[in-house]
PyMOL Python script that loads the backbone (N, CA, C, O; Angstrom):
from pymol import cmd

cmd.read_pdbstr("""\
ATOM      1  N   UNK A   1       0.852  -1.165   0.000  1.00  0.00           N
ATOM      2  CA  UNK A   1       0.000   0.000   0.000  1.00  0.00           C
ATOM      3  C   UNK A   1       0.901   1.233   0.000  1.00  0.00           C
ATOM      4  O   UNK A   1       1.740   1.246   0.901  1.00  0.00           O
ATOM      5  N   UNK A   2       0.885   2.572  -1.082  1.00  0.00           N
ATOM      6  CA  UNK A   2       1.331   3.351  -0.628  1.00  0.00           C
ATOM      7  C   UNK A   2       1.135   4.549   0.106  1.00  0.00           C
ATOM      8  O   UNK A   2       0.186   4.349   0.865  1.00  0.00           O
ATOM      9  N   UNK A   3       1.601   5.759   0.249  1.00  0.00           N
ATOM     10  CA  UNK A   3       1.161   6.642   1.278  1.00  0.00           C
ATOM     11  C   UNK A   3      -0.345   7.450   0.832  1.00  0.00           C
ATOM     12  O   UNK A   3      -1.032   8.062   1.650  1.00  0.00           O
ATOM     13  N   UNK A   4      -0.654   7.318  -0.504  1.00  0.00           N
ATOM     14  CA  UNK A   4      -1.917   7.670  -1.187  1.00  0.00           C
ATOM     15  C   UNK A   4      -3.146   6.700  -0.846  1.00  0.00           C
ATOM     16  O   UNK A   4      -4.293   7.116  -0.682  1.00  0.00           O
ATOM     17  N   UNK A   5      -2.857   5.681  -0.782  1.00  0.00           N
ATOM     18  CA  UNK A   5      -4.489   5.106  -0.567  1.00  0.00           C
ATOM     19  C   UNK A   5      -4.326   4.886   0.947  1.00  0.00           C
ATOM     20  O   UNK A   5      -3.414   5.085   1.749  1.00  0.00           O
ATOM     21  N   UNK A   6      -5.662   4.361   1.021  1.00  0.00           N
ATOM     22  CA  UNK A   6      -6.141   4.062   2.459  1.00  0.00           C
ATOM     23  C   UNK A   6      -6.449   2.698   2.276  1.00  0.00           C
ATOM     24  O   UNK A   6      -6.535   2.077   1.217  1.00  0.00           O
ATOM     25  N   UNK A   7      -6.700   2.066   4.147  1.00  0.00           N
ATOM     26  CA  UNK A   7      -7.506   0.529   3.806  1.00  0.00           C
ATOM     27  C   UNK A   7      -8.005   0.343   3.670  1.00  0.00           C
ATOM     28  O   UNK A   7      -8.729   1.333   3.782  1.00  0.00           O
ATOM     29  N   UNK A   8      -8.888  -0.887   3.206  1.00  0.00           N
ATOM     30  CA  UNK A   8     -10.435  -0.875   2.633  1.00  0.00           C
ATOM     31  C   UNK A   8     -10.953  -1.006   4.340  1.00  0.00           C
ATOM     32  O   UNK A   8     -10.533  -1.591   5.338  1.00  0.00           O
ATOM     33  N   UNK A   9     -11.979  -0.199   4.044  1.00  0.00           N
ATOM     34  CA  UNK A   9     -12.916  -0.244   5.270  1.00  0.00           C
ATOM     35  C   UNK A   9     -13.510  -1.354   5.637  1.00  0.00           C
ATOM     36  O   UNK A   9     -13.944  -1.937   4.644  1.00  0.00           O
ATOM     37  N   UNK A  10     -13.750  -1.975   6.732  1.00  0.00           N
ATOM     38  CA  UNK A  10     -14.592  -2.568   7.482  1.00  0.00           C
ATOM     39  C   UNK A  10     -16.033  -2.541   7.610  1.00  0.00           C
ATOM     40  O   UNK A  10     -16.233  -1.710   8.496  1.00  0.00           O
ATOM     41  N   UNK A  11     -17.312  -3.058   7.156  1.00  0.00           N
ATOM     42  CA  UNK A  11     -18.276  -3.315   7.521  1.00  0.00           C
ATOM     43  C   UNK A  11     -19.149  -3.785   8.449  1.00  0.00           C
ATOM     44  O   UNK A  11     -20.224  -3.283   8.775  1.00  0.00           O
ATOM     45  N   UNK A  12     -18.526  -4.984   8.947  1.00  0.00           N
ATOM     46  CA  UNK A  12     -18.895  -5.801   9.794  1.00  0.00           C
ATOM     47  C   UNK A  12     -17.977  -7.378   9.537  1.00  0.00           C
ATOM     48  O   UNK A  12     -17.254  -7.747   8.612  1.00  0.00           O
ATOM     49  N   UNK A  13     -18.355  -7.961  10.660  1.00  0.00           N
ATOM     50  CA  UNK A  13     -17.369  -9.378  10.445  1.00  0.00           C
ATOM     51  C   UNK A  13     -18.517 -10.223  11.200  1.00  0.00           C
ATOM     52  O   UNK A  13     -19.367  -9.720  11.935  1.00  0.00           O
ATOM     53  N   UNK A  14     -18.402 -11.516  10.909  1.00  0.00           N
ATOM     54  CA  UNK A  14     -19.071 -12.228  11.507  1.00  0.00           C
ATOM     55  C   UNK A  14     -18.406 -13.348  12.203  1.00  0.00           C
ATOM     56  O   UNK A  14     -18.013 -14.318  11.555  1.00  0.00           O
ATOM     57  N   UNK A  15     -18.262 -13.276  13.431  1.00  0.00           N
ATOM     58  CA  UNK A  15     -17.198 -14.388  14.739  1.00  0.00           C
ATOM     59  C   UNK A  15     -17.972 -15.410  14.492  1.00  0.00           C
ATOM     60  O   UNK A  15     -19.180 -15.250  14.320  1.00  0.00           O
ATOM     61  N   UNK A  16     -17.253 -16.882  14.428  1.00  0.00           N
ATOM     62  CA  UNK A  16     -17.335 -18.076  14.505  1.00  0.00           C
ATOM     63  C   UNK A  16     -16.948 -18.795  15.832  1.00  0.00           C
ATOM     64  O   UNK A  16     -15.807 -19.215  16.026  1.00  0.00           O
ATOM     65  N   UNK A  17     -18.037 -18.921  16.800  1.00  0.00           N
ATOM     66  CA  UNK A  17     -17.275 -19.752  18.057  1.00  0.00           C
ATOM     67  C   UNK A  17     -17.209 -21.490  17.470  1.00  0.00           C
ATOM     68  O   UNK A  17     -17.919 -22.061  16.643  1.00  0.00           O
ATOM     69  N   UNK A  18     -16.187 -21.929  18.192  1.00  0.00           N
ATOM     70  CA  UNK A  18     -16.293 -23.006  18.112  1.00  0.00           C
ATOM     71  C   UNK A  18     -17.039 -24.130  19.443  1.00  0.00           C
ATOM     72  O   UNK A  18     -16.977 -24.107  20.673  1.00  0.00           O
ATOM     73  N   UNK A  19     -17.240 -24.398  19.151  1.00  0.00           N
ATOM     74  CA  UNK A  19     -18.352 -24.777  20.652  1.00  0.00           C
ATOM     75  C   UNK A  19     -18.376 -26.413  20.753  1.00  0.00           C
ATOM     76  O   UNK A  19     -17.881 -27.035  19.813  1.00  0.00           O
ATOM     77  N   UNK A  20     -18.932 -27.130  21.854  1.00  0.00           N
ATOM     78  CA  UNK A  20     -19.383 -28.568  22.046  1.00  0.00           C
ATOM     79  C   UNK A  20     -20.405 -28.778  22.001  1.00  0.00           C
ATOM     80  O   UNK A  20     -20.545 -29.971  22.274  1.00  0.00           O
ATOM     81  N   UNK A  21     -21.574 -28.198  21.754  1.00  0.00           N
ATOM     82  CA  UNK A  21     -23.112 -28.047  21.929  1.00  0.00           C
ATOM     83  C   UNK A  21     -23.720 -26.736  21.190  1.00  0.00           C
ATOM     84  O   UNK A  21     -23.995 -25.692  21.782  1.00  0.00           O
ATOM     85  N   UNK A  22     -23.906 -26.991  19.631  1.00  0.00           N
ATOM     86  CA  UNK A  22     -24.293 -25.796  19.123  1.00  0.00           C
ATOM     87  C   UNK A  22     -25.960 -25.288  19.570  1.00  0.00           C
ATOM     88  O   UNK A  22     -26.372 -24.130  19.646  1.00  0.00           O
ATOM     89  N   UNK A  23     -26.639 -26.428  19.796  1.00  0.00           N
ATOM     90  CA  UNK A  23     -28.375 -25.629  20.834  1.00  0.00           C
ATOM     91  C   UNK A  23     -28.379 -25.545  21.968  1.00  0.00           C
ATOM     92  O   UNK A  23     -29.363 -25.064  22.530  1.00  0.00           O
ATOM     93  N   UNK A  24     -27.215 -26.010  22.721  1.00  0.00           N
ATOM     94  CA  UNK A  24     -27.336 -24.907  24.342  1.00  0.00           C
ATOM     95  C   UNK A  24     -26.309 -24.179  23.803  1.00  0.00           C
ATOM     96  O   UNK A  24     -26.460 -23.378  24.726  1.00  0.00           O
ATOM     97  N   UNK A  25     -25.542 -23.775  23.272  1.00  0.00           N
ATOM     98  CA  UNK A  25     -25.192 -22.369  23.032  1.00  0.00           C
ATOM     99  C   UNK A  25     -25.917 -21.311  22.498  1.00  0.00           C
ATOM    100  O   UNK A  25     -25.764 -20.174  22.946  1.00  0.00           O
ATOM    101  N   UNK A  26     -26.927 -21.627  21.313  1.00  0.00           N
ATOM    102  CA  UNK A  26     -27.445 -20.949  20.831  1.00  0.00           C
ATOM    103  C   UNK A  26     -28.892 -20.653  21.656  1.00  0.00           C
ATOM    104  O   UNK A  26     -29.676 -19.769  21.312  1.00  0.00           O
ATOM    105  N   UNK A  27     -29.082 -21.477  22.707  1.00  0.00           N
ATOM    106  CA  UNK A  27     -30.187 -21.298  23.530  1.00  0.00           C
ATOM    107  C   UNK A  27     -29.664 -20.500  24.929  1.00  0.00           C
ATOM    108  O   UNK A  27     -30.530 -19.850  25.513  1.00  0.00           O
ATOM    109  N   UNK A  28     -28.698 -20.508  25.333  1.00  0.00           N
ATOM    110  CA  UNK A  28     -27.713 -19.286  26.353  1.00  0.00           C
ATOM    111  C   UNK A  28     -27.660 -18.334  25.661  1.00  0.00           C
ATOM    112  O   UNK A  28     -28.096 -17.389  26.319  1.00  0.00           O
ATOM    113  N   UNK A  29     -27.331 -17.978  24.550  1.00  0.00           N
ATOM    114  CA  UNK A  29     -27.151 -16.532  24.037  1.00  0.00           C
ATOM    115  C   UNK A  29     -28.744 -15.970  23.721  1.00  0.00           C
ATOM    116  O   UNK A  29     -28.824 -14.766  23.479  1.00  0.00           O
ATOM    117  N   UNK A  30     -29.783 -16.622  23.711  1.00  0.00           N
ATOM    118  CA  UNK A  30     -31.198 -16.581  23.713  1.00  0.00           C
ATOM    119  C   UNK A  30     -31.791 -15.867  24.779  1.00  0.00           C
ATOM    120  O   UNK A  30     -32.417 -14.807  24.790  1.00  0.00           O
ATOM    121  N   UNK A  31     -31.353 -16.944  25.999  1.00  0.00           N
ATOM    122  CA  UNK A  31     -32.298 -16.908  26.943  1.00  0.00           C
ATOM    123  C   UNK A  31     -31.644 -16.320  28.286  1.00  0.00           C
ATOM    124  O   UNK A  31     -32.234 -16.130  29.349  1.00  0.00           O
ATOM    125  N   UNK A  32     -30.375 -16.091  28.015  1.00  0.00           N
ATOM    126  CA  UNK A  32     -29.523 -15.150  29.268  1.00  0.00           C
ATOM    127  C   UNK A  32     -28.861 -13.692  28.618  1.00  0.00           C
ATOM    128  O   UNK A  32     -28.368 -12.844  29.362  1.00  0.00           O
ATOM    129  N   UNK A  33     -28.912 -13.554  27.364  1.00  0.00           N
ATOM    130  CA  UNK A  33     -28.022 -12.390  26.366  1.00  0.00           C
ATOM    131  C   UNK A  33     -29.165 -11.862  25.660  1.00  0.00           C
ATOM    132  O   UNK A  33     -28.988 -10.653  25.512  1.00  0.00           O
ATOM    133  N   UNK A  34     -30.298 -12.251  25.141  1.00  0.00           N
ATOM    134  CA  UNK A  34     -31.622 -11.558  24.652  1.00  0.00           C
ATOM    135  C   UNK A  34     -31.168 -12.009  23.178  1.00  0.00           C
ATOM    136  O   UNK A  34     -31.815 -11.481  22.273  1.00  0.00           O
ATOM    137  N   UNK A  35     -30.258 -12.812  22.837  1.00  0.00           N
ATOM    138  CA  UNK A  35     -30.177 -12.853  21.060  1.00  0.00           C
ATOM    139  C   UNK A  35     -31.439 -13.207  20.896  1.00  0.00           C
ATOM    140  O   UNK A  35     -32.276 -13.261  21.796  1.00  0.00           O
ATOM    141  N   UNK A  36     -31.673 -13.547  19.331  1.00  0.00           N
ATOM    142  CA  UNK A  36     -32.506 -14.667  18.568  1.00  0.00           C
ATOM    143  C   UNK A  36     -31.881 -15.338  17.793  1.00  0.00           C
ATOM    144  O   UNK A  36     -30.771 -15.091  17.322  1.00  0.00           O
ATOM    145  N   UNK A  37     -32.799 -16.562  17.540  1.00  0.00           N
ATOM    146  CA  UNK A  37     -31.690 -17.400  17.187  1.00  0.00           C
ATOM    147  C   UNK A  37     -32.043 -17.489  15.799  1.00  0.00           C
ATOM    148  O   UNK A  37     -33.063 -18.149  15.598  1.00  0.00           O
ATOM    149  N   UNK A  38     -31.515 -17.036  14.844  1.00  0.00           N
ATOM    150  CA  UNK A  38     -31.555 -17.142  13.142  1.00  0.00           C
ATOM    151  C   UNK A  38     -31.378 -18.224  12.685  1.00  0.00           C
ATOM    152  O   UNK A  38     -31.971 -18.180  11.607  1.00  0.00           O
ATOM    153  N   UNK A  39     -30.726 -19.676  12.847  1.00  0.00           N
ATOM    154  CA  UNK A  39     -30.819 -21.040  12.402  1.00  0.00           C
ATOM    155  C   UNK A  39     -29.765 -21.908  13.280  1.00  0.00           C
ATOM    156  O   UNK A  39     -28.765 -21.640  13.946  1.00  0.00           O
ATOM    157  N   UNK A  40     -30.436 -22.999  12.971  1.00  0.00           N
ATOM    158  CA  UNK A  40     -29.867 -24.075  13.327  1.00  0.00           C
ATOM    159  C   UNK A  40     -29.633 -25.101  12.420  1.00  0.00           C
ATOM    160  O   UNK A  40     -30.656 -25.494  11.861  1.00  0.00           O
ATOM    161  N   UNK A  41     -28.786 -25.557  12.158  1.00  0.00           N
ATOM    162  CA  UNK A  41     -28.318 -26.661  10.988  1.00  0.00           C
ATOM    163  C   UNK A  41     -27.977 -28.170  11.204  1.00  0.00           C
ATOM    164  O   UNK A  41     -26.860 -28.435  11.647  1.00  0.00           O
ATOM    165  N   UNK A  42     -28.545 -28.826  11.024  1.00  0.00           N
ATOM    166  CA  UNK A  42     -27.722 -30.659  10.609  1.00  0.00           C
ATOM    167  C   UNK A  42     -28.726 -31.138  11.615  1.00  0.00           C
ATOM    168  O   UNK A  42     -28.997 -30.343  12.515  1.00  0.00           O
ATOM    169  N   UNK A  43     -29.192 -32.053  11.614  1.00  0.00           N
ATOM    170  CA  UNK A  43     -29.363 -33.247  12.840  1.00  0.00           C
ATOM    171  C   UNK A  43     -28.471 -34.411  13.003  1.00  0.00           C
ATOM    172  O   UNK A  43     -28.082 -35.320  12.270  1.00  0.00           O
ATOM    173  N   UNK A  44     -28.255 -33.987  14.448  1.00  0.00           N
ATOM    174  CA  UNK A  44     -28.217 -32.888  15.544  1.00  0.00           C
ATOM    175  C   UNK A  44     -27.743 -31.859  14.492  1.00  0.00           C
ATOM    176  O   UNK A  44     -27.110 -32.098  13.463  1.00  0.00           O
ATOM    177  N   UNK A  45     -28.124 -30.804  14.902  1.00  0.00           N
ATOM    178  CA  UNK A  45     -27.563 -29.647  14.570  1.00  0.00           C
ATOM    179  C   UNK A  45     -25.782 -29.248  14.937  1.00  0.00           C
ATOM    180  O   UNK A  45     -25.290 -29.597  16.010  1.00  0.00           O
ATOM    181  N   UNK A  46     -25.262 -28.760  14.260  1.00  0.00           N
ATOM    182  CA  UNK A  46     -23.480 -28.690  14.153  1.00  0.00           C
ATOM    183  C   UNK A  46     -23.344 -27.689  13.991  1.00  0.00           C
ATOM    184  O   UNK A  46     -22.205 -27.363  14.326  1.00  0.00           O
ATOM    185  N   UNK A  47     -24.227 -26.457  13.420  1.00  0.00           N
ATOM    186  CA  UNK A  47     -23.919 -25.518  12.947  1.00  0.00           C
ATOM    187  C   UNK A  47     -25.174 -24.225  13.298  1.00  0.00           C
ATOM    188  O   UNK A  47     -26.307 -24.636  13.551  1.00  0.00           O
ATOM    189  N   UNK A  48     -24.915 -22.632  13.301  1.00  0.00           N
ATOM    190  CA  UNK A  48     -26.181 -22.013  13.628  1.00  0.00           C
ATOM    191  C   UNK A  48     -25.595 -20.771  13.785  1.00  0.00           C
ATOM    192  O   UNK A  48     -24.390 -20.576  13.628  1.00  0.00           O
ATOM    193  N   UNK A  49     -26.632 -19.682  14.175  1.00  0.00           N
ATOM    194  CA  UNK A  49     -26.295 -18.443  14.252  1.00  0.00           C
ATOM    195  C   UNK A  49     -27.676 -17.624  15.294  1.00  0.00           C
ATOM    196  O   UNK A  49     -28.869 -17.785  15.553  1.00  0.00           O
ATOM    197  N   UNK A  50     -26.750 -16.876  15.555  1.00  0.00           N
ATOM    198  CA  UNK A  50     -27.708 -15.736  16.683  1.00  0.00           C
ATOM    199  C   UNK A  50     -27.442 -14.394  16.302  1.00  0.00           C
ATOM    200  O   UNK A  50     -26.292 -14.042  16.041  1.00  0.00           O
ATOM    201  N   UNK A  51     -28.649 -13.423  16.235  1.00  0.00           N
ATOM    202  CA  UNK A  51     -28.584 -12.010  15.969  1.00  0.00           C
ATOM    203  C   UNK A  51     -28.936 -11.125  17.123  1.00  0.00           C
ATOM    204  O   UNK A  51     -29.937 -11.480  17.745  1.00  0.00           O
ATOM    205  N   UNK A  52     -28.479 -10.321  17.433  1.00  0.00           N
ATOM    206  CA  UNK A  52     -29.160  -9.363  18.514  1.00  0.00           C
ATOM    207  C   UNK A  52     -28.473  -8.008  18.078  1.00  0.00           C
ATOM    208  O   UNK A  52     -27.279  -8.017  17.779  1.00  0.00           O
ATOM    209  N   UNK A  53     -29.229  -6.820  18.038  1.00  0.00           N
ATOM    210  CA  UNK A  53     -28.516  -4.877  17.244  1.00  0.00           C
ATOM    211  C   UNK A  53     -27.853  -5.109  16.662  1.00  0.00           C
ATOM    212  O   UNK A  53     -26.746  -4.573  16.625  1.00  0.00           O
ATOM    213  N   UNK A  54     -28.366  -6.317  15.710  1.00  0.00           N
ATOM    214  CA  UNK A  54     -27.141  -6.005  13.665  1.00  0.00           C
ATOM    215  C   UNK A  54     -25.798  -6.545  14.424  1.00  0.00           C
ATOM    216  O   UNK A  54     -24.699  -6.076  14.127  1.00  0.00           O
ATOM    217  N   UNK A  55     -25.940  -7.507  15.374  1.00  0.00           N
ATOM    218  CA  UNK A  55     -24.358  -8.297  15.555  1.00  0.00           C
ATOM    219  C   UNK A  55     -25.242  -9.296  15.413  1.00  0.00           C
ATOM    220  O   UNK A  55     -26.399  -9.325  15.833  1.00  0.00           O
ATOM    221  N   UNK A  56     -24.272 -10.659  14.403  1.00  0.00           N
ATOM    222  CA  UNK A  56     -24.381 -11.964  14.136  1.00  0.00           C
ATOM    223  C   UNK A  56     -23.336 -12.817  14.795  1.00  0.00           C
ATOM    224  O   UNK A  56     -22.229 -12.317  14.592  1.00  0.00           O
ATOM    225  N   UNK A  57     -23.269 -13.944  15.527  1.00  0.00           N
ATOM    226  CA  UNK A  57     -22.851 -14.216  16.054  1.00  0.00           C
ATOM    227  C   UNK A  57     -22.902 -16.205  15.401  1.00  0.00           C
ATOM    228  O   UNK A  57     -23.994 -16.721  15.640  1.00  0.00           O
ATOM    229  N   UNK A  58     -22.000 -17.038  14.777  1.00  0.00           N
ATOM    230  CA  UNK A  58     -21.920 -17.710  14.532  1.00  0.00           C
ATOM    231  C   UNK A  58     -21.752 -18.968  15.160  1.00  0.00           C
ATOM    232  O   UNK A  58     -20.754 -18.899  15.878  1.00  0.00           O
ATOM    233  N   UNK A  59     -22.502 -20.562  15.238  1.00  0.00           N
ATOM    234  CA  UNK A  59     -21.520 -21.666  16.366  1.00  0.00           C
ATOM    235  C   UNK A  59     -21.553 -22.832  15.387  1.00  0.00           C
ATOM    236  O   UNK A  59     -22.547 -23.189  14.754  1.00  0.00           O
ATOM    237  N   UNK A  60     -20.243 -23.426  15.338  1.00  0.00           N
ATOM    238  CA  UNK A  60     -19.562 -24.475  14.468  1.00  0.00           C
ATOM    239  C   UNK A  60     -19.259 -25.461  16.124  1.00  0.00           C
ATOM    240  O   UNK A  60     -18.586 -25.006  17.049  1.00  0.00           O
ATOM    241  N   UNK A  61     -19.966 -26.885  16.140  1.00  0.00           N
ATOM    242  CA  UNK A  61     -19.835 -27.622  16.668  1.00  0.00           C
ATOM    243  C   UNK A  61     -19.057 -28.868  15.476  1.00  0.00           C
ATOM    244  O   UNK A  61     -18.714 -28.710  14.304  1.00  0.00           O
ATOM    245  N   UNK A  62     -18.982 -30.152  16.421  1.00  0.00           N
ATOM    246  CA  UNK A  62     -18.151 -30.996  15.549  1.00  0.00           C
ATOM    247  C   UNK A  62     -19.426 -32.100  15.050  1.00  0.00           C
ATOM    248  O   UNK A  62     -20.396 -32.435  15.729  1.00  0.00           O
ATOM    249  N   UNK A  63     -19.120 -32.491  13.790  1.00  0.00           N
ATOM    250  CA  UNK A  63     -19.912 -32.841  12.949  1.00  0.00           C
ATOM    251  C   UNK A  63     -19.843 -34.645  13.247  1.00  0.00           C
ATOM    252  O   UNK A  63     -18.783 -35.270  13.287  1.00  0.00           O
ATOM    253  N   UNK A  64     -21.103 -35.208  13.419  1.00  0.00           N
ATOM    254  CA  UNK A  64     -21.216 -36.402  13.955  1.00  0.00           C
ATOM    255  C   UNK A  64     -21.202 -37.282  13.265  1.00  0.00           C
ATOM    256  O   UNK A  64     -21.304 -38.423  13.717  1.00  0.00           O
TER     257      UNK A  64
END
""", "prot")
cmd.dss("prot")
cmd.show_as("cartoon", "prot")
cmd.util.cbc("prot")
cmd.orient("prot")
């Protein structure tokens, strides 16, 4: 980069926890943090996401 440009700006990012239990995580960030929970994926579920004021919050469990 040289002294003329700038960095590309930032929007937003979306964090990936890695977790042991992606529906009691996503049901703690629910029901003690006020998220909602935007999906849940796989049976069992492995994968999912929570929203609360335009933050997304991602959980990657291990796949069975």
């Amino acid at each position: 980069m040289d002294s003329m440009s700038s960095p590309t700006e930032l929007k937003s990012i979306t964090p990936i926890l890695f977790v042991t239990d992606v529906p009691t995580s996503a049901a703690h960030f629910r029901d003690k943090l006020g998220f909602a929970i935007d999906f849940l994926h796989g049976e069992p579920p492995f994968y999912g996401a929570v929203s609360r004021d335009g933050v997304c919050i991602h959980f990657r469990g291990s796949i069975r």
